[in-house]
N, CA, C and O atoms as a Tinker XYZ file with bonds, in Angstrom:
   492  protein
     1  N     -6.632000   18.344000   -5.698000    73     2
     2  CA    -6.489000   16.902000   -5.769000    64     1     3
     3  C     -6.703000   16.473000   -7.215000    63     2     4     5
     4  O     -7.668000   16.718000   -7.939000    81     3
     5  N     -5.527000   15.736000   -7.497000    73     3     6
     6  CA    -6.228000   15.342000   -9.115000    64     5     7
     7  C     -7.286000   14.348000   -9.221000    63     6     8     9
     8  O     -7.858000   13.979000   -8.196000    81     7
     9  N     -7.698000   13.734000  -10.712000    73     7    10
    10  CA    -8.285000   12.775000  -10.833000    64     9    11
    11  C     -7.901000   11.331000  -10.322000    63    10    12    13
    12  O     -8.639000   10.569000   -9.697000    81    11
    13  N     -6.529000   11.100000  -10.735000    73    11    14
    14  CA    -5.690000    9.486000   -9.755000    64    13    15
    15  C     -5.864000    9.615000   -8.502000    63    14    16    17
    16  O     -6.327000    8.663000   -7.875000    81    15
    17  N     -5.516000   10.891000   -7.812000    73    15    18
    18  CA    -5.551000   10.508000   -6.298000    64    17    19
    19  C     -7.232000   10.665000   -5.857000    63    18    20    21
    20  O     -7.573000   10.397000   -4.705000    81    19
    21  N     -8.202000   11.108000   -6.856000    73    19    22
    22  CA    -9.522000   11.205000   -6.207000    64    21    23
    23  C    -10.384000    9.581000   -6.522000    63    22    24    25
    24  O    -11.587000    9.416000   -6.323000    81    23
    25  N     -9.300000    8.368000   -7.116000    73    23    26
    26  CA    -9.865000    7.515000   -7.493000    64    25    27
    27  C     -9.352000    6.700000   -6.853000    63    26    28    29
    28  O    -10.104000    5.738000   -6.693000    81    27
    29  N     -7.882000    6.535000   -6.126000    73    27    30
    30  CA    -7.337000    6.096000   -5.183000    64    29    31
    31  C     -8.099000    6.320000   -3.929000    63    30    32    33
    32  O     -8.116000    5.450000   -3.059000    81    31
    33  N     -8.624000    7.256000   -3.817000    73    31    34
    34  CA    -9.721000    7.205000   -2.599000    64    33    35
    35  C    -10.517000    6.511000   -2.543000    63    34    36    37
    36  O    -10.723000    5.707000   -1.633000    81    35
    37  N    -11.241000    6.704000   -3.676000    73    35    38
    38  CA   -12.393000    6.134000   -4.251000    64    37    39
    39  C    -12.415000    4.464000   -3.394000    63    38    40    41
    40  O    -13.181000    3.927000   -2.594000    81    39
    41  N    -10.693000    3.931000   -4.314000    73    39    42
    42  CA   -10.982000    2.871000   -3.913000    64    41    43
    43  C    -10.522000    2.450000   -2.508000    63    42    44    45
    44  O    -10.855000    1.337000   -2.103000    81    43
    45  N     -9.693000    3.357000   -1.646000    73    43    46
    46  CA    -9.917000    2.905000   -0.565000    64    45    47
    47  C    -11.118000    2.871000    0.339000    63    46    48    49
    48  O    -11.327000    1.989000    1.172000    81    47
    49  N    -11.996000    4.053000    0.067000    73    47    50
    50  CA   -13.075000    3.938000    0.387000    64    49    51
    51  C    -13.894000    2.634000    0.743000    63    50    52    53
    52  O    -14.246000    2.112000    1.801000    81    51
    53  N    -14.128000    2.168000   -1.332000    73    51    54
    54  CA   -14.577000    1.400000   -1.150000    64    53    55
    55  C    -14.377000    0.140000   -0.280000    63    54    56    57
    56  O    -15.221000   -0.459000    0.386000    81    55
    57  N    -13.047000   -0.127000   -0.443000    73    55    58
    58  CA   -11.848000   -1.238000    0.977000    64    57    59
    59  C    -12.724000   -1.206000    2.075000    63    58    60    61
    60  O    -13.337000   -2.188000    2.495000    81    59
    61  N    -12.797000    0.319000    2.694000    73    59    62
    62  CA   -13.080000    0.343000    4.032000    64    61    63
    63  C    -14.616000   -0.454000    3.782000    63    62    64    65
    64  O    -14.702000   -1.660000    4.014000    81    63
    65  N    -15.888000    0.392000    3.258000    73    63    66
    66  CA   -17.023000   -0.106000    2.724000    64    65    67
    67  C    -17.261000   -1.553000    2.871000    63    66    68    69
    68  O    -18.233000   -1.905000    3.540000    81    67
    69  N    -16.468000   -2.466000    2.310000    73    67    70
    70  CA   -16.416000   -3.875000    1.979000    64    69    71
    71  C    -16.006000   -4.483000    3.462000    63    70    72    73
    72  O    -16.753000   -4.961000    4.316000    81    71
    73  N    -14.930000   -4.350000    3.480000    73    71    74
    74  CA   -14.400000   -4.439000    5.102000    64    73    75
    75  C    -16.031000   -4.219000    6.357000    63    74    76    77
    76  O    -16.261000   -4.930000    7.335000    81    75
    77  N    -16.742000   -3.233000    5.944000    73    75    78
    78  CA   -17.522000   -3.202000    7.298000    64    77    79
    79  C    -18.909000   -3.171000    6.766000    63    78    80    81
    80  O    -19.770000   -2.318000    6.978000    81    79
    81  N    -19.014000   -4.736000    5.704000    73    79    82
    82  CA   -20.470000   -4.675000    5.517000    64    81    83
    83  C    -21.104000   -5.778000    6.300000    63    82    84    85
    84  O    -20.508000   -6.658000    6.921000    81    83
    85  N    -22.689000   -5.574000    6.161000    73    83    86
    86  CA   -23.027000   -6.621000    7.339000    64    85    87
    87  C    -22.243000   -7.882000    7.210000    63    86    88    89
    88  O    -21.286000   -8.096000    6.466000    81    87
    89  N    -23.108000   -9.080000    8.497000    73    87    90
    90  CA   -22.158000  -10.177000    7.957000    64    89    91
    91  C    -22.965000  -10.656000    7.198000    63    90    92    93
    92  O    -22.306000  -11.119000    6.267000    81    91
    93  N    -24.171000  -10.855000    7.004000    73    91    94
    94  CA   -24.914000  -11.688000    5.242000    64    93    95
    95  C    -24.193000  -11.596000    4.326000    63    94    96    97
    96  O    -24.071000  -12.564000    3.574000    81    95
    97  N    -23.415000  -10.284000    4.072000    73    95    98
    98  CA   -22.758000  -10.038000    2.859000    64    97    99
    99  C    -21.409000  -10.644000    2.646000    63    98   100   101
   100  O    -21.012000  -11.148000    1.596000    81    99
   101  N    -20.759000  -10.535000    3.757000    73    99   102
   102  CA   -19.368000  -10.716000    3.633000    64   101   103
   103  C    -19.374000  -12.234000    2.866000    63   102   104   105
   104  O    -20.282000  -13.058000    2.967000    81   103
   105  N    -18.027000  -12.403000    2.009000    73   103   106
   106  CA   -17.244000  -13.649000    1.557000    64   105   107
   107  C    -16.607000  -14.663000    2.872000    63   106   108   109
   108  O    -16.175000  -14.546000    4.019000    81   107
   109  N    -16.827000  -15.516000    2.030000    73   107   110
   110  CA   -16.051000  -16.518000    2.517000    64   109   111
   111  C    -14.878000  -16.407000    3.724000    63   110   112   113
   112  O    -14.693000  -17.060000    4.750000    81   111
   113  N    -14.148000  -15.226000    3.087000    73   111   114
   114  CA   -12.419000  -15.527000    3.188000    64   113   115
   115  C    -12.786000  -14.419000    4.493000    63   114   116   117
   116  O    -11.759000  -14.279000    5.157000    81   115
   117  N    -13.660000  -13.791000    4.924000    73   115   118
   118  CA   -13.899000  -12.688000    5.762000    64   117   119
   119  C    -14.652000  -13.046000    7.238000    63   118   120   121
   120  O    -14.723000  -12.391000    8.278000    81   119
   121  N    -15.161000  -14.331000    6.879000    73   119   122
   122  CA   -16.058000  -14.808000    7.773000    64   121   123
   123  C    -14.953000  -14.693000    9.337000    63   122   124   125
   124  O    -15.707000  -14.671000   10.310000    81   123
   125  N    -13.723000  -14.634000    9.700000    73   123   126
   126  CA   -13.394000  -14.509000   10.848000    64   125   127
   127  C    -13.382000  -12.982000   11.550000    63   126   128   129
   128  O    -12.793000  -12.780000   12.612000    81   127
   129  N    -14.151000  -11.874000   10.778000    73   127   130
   130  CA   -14.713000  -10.843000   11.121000    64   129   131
   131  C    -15.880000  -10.707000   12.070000    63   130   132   133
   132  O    -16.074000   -9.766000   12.840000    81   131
   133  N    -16.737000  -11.936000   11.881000    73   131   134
   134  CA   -18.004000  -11.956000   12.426000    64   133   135
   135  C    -17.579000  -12.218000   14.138000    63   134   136   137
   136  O    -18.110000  -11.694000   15.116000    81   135
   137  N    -16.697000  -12.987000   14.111000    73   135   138
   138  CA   -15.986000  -13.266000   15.817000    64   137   139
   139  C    -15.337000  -12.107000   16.490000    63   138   140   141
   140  O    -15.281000  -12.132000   17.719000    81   139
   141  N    -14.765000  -10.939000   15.740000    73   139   142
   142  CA   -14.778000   -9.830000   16.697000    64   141   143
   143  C    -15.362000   -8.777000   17.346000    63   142   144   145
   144  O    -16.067000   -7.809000   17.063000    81   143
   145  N    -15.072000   -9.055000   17.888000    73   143   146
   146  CA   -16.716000   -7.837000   18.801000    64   145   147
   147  C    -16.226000   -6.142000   18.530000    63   146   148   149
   148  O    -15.113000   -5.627000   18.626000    81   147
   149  N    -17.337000   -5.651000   18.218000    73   147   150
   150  CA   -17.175000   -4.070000   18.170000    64   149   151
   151  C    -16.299000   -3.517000   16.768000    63   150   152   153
   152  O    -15.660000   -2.466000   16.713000    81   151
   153  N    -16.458000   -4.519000   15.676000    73   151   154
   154  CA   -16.028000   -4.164000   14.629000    64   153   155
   155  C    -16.642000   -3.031000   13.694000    63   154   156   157
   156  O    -17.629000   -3.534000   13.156000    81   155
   157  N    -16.567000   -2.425000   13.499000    73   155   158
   158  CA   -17.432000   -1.188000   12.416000    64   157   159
   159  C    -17.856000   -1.888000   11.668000    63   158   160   161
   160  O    -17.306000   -2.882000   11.195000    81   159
   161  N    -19.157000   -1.375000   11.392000    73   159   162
   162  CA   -20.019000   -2.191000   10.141000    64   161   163
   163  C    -20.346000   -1.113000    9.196000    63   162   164   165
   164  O    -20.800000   -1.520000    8.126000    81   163
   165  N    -20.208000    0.385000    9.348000    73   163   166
   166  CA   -20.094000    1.329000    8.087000    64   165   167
   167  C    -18.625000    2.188000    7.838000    63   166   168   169
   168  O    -17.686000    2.113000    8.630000    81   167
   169  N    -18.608000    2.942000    6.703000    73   167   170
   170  CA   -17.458000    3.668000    7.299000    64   169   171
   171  C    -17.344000    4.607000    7.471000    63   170   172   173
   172  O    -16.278000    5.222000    7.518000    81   171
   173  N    -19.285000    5.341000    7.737000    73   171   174
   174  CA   -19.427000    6.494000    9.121000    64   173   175
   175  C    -18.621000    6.681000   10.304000    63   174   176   177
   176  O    -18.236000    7.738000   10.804000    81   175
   177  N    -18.359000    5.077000   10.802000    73   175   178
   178  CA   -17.612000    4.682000   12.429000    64   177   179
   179  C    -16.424000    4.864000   11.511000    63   178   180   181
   180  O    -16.029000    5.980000   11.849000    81   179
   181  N    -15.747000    4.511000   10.710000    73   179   182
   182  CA   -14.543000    5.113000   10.853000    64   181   183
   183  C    -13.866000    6.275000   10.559000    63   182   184   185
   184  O    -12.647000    6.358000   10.714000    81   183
   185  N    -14.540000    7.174000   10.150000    73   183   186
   186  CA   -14.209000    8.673000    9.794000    64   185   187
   187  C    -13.552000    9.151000   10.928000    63   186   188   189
   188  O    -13.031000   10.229000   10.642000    81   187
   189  N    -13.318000    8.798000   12.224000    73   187   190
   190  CA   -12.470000    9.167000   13.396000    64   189   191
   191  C    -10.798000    8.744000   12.833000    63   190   192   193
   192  O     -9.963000    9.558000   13.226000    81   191
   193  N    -10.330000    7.783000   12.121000    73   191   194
   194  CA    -8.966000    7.708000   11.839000    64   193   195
   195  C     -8.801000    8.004000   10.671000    63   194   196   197
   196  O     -7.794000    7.548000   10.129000    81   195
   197  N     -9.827000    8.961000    9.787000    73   195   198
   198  CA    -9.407000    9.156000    8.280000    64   197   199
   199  C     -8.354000   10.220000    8.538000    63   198   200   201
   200  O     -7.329000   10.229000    7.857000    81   199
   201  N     -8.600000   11.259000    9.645000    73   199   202
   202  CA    -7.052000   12.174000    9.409000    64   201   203
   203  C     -5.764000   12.180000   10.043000    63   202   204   205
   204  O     -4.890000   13.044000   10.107000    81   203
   205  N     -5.879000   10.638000   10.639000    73   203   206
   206  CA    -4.584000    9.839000   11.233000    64   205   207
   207  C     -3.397000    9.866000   10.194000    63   206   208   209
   208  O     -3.544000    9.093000    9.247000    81   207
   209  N     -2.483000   10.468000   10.209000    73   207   210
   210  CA    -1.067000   10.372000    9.384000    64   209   211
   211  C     -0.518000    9.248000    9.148000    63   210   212   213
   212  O      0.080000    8.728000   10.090000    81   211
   213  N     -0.543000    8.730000    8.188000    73   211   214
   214  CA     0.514000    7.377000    7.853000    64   213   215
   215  C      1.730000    7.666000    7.252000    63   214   216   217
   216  O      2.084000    8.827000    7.047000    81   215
   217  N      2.650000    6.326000    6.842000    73   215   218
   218  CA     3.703000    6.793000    6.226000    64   217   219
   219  C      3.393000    5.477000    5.003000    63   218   220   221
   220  O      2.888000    4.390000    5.285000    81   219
   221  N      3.776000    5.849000    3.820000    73   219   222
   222  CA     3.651000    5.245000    2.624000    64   221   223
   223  C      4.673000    4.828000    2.228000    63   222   224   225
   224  O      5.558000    5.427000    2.839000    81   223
   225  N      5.167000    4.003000    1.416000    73   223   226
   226  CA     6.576000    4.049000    1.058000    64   225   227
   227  C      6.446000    3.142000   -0.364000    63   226   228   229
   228  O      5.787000    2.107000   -0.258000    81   227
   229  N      6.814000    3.340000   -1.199000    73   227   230
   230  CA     7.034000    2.501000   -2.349000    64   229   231
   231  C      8.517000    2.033000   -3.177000    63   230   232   233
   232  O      9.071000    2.733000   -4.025000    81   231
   233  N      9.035000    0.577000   -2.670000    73   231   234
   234  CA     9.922000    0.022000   -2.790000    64   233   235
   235  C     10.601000   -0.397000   -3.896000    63   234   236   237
   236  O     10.404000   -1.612000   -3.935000    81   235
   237  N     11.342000   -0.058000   -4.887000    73   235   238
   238  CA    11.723000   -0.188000   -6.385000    64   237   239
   239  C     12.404000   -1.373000   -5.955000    63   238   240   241
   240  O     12.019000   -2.315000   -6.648000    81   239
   241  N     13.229000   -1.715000   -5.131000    73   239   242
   242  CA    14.117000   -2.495000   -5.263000    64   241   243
   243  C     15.018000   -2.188000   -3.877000    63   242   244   245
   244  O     14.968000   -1.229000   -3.107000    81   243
   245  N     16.008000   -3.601000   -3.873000    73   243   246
   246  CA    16.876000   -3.298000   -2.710000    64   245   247
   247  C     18.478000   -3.825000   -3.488000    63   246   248   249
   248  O     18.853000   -4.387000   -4.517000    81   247
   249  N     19.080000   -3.207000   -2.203000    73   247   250
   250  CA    20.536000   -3.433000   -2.835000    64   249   251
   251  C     21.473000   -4.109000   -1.038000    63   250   252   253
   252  O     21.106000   -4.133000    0.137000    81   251
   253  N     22.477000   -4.450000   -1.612000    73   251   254
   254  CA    23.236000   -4.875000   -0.624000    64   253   255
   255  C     24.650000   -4.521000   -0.583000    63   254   256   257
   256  O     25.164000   -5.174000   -1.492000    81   255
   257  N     25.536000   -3.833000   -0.006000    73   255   258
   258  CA    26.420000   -3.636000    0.019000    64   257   259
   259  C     27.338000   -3.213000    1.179000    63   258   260   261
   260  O     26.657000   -2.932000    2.164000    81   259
   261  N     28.784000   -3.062000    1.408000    73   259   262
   262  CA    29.418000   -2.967000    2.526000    64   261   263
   263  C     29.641000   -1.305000    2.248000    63   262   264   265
   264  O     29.651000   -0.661000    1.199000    81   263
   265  N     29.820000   -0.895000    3.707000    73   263   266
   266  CA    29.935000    0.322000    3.938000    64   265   267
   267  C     31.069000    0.768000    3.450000    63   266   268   269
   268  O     31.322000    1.943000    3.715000    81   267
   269  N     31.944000    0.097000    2.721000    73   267   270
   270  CA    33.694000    1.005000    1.360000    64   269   271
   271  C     32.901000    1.144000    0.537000    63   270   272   273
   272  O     32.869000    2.270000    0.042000    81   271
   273  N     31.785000   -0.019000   -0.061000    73   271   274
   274  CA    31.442000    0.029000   -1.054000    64   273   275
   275  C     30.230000    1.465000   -1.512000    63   274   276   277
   276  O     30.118000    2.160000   -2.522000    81   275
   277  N     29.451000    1.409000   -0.123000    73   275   278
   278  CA    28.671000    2.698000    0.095000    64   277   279
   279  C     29.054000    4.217000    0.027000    63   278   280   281
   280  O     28.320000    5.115000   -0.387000    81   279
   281  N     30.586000    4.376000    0.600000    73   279   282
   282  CA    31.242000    5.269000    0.439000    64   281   283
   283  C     32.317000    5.793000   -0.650000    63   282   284   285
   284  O     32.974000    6.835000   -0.665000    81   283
   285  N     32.267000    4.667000   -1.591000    73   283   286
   286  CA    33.055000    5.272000   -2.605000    64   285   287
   287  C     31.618000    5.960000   -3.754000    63   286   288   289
   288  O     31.846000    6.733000   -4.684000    81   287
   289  N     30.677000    5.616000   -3.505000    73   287   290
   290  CA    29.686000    6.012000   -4.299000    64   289   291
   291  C     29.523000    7.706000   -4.515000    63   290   292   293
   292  O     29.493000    8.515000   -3.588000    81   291
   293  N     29.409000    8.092000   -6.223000    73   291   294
   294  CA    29.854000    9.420000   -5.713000    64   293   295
   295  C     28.476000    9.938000   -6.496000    63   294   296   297
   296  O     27.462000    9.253000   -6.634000    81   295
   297  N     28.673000   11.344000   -6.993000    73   295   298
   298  CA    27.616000   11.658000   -8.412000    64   297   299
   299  C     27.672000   10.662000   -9.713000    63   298   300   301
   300  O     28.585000   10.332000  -10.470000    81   299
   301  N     26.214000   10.321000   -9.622000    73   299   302
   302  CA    26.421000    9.430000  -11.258000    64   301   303
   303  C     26.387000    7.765000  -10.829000    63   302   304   305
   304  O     26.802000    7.132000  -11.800000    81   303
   305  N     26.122000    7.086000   -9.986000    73   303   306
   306  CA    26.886000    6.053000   -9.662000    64   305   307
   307  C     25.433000    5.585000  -10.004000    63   306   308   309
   308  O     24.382000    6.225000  -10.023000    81   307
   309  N     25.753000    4.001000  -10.321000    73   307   310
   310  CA    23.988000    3.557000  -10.577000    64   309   311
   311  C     24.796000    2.338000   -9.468000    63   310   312   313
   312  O     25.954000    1.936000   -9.350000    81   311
   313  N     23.279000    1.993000   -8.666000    73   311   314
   314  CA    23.260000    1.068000   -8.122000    64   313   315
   315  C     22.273000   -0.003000   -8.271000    63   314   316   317
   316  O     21.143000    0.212000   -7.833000    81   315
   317  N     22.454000   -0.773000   -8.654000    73   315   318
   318  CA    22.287000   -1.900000   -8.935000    64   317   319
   319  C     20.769000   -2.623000   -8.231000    63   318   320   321
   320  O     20.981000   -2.826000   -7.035000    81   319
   321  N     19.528000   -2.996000   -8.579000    73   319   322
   322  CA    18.499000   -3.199000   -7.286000    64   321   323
   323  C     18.242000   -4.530000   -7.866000    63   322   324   325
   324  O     18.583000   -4.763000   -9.026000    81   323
   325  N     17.629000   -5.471000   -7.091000    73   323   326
   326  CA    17.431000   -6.714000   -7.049000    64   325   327
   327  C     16.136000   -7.070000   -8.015000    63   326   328   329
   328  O     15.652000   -8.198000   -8.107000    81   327
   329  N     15.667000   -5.902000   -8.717000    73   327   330
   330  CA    14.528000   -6.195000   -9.346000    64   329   331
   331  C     14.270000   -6.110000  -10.892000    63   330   332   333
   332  O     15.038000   -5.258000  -11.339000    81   331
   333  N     13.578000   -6.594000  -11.781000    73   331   334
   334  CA    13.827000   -6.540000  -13.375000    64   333   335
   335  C     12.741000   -5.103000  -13.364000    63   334   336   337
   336  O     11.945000   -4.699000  -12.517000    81   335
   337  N     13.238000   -4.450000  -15.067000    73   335   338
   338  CA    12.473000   -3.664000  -15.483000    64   337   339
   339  C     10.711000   -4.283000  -15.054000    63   338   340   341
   340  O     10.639000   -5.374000  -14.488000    81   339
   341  N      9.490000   -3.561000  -15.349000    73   339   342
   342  CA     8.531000   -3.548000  -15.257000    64   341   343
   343  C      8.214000   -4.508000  -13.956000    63   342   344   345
   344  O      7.186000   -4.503000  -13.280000    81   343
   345  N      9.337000   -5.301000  -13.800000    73   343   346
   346  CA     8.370000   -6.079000  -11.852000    64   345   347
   347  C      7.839000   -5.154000  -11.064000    63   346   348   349
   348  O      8.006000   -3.935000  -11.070000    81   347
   349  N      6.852000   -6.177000  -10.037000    73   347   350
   350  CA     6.028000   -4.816000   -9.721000    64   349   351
   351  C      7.082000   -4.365000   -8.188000    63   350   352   353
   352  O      8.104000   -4.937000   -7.809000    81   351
   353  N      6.390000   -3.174000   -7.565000    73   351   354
   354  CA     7.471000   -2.719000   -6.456000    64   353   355
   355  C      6.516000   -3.433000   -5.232000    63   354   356   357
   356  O      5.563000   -4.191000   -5.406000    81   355
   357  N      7.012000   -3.005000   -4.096000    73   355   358
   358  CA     6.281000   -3.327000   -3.220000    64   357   359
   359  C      5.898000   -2.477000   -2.475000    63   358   360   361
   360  O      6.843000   -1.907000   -1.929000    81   359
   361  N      4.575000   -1.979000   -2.081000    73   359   362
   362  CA     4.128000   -0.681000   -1.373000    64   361   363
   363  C      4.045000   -1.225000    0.216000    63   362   364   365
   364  O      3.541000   -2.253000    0.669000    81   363
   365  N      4.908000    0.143000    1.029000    73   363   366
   366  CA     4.018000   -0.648000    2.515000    64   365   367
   367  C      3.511000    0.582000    3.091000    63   366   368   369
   368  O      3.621000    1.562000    2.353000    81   367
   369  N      2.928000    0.795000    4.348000    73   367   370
   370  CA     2.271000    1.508000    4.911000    64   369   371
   371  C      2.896000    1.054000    6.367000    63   370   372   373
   372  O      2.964000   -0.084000    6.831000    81   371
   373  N      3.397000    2.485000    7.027000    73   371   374
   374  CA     3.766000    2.327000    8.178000    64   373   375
   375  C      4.433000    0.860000    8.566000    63   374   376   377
   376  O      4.050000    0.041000    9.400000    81   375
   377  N      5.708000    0.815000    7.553000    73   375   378
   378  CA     6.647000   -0.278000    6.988000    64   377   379
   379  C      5.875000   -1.903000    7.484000    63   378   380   381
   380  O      6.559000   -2.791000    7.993000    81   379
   381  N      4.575000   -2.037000    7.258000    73   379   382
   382  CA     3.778000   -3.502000    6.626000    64   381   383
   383  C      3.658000   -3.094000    5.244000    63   382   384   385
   384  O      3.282000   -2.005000    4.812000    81   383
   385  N      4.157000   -4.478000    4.393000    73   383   386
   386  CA     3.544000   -4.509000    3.059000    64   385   387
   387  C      2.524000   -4.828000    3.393000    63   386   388   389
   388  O      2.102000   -5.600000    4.254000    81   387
   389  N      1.804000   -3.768000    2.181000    73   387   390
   390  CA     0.486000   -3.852000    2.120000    64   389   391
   391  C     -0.363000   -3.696000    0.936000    63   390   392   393
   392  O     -1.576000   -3.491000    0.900000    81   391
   393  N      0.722000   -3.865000   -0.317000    73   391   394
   394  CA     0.150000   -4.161000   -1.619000    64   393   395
   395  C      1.500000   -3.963000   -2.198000    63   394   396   397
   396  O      2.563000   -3.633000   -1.672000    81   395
   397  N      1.149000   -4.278000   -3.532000    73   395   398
   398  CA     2.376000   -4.730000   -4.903000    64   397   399
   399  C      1.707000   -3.181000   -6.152000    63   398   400   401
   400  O      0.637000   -2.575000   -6.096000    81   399
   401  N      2.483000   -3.068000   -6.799000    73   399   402
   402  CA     2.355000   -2.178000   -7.607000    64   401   403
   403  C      3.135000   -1.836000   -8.857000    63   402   404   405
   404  O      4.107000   -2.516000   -9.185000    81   403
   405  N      2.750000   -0.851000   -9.522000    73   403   406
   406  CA     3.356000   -0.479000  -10.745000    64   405   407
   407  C      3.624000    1.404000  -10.854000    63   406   408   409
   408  O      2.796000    2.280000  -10.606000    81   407
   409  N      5.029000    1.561000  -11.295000    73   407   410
   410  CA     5.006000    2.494000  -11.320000    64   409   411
   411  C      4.477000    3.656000  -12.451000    63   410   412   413
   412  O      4.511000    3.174000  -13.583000    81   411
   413  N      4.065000    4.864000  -12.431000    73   411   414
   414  CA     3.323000    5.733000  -13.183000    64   413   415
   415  C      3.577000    7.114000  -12.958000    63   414   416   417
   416  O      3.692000    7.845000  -11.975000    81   415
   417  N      3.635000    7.250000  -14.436000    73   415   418
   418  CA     3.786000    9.183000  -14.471000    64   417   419
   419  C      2.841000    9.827000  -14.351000    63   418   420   421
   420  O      1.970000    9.507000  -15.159000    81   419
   421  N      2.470000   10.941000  -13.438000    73   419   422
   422  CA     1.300000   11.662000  -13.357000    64   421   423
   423  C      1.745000   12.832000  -13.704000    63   422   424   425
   424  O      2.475000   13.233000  -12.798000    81   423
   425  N      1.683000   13.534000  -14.494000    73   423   426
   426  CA     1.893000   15.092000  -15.176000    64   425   427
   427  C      3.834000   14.870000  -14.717000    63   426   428   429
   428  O      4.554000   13.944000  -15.089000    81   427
   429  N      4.139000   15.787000  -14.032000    73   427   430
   430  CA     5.646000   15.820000  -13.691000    64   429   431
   431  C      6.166000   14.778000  -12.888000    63   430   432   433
   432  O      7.359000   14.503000  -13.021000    81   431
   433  N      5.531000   14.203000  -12.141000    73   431   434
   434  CA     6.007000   13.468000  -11.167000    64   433   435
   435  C      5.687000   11.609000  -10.931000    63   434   436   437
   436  O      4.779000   11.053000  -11.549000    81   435
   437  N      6.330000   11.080000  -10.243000    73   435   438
   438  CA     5.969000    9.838000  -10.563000    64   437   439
   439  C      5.215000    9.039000   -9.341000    63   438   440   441
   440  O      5.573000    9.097000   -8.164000    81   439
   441  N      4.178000    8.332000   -9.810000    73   439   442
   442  CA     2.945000    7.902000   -8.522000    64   441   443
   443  C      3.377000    6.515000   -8.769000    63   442   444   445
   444  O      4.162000    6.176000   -9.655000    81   443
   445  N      2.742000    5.658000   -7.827000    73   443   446
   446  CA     2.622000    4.332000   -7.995000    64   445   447
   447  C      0.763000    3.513000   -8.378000    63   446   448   449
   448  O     -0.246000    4.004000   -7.872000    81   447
   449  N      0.720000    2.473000   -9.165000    73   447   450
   450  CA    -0.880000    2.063000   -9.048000    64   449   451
   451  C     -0.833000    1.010000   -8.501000    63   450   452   453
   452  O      0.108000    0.293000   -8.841000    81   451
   453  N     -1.854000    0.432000   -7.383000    73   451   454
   454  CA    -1.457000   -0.480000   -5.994000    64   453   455
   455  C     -2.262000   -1.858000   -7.949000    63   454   456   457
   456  O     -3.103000   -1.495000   -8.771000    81   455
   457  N     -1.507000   -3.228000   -7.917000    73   455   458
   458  CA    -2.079000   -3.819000   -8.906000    64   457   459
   459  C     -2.270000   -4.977000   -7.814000    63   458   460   461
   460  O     -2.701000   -5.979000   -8.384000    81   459
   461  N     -2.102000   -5.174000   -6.489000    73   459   462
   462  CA    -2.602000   -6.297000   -5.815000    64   461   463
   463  C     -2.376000   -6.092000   -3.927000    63   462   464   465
   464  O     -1.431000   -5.579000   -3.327000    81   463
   465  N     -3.176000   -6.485000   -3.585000    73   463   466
   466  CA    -3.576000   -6.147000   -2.468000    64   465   467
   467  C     -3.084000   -7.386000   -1.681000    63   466   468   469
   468  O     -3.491000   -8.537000   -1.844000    81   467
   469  N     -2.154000   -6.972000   -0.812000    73   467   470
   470  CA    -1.552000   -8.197000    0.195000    64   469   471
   471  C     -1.935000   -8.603000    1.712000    63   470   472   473
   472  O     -1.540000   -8.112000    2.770000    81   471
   473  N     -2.594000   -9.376000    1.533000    73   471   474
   474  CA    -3.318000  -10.116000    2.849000    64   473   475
   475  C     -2.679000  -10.622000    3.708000    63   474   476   477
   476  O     -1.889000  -11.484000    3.325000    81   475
   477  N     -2.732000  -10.340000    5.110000    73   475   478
   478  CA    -1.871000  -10.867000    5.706000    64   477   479
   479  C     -2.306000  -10.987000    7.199000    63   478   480   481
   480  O     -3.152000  -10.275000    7.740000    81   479
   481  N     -1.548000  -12.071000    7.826000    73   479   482
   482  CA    -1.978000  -12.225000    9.420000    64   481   483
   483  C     -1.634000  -11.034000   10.110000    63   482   484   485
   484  O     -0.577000  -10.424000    9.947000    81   483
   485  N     -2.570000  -10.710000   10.903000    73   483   486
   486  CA    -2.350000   -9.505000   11.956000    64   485   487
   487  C     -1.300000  -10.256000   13.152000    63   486   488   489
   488  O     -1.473000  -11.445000   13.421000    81   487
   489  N     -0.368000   -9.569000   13.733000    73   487   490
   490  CA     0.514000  -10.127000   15.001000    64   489   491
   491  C      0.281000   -9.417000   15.786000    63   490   492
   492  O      0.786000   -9.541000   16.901000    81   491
């Protein structure tokens, strides 16, 4: 494991941590935590879904086009994405966005760094 992905833990960790501290502690914006019953309050209780498989996905951009247009596409073809240099992408998890980001080279290959965390109503 390198150093990025042992700090990416790090901070999900900490996520979970924050997420299940008492309620004295919690913020403001968290206080509708205290109304569910049987919520984890360390993240001892959740070490049961740490080796649950997700799917990740990190979104550069989208494109739109008709299926002639899809099929004349050959080697070499650039397609065109809805997004400017350096905007950030959009990361989701088990296709919910679930943060914004920037992309990054790690030795050969290319990672993403989550730069904002997207809050959102549960359905």
């Amino acid at each position: 494991m390198t150093e990025d992905e042992e700090l990416q833990l790090a901070d999900l960790d900490d996520g979970v941590k924050a997420a299940a501290r008492p309620e004295d502690e919690m913020p403001e914006d968290d206080m509708e935590l205290r109304d569910i019953p049987d919520v984890p309050r360390s993240s001892k209780d959740l070490e049961p879904v740490y080796d649950i498989p997700v799917q990740v996905s990190a979104v550069l951009g989208k494109a739109t086009m008709h299926v002639s247009q899809l099929l004349k596409l050959g080697r070499g073809a650039v397609v065109e994405l809805d997004r400017k240099v350096g905007e950030a992408i959009d990361i989701y998890v088990n296709n919910r966005m679930v943060a914004r980001g920037e992309v990054v080279v790690v030795e050969d290959r290319l990672g993403v760094t989550m730069t904002e965390i997207i809050k959102s109503e549960r359905t």
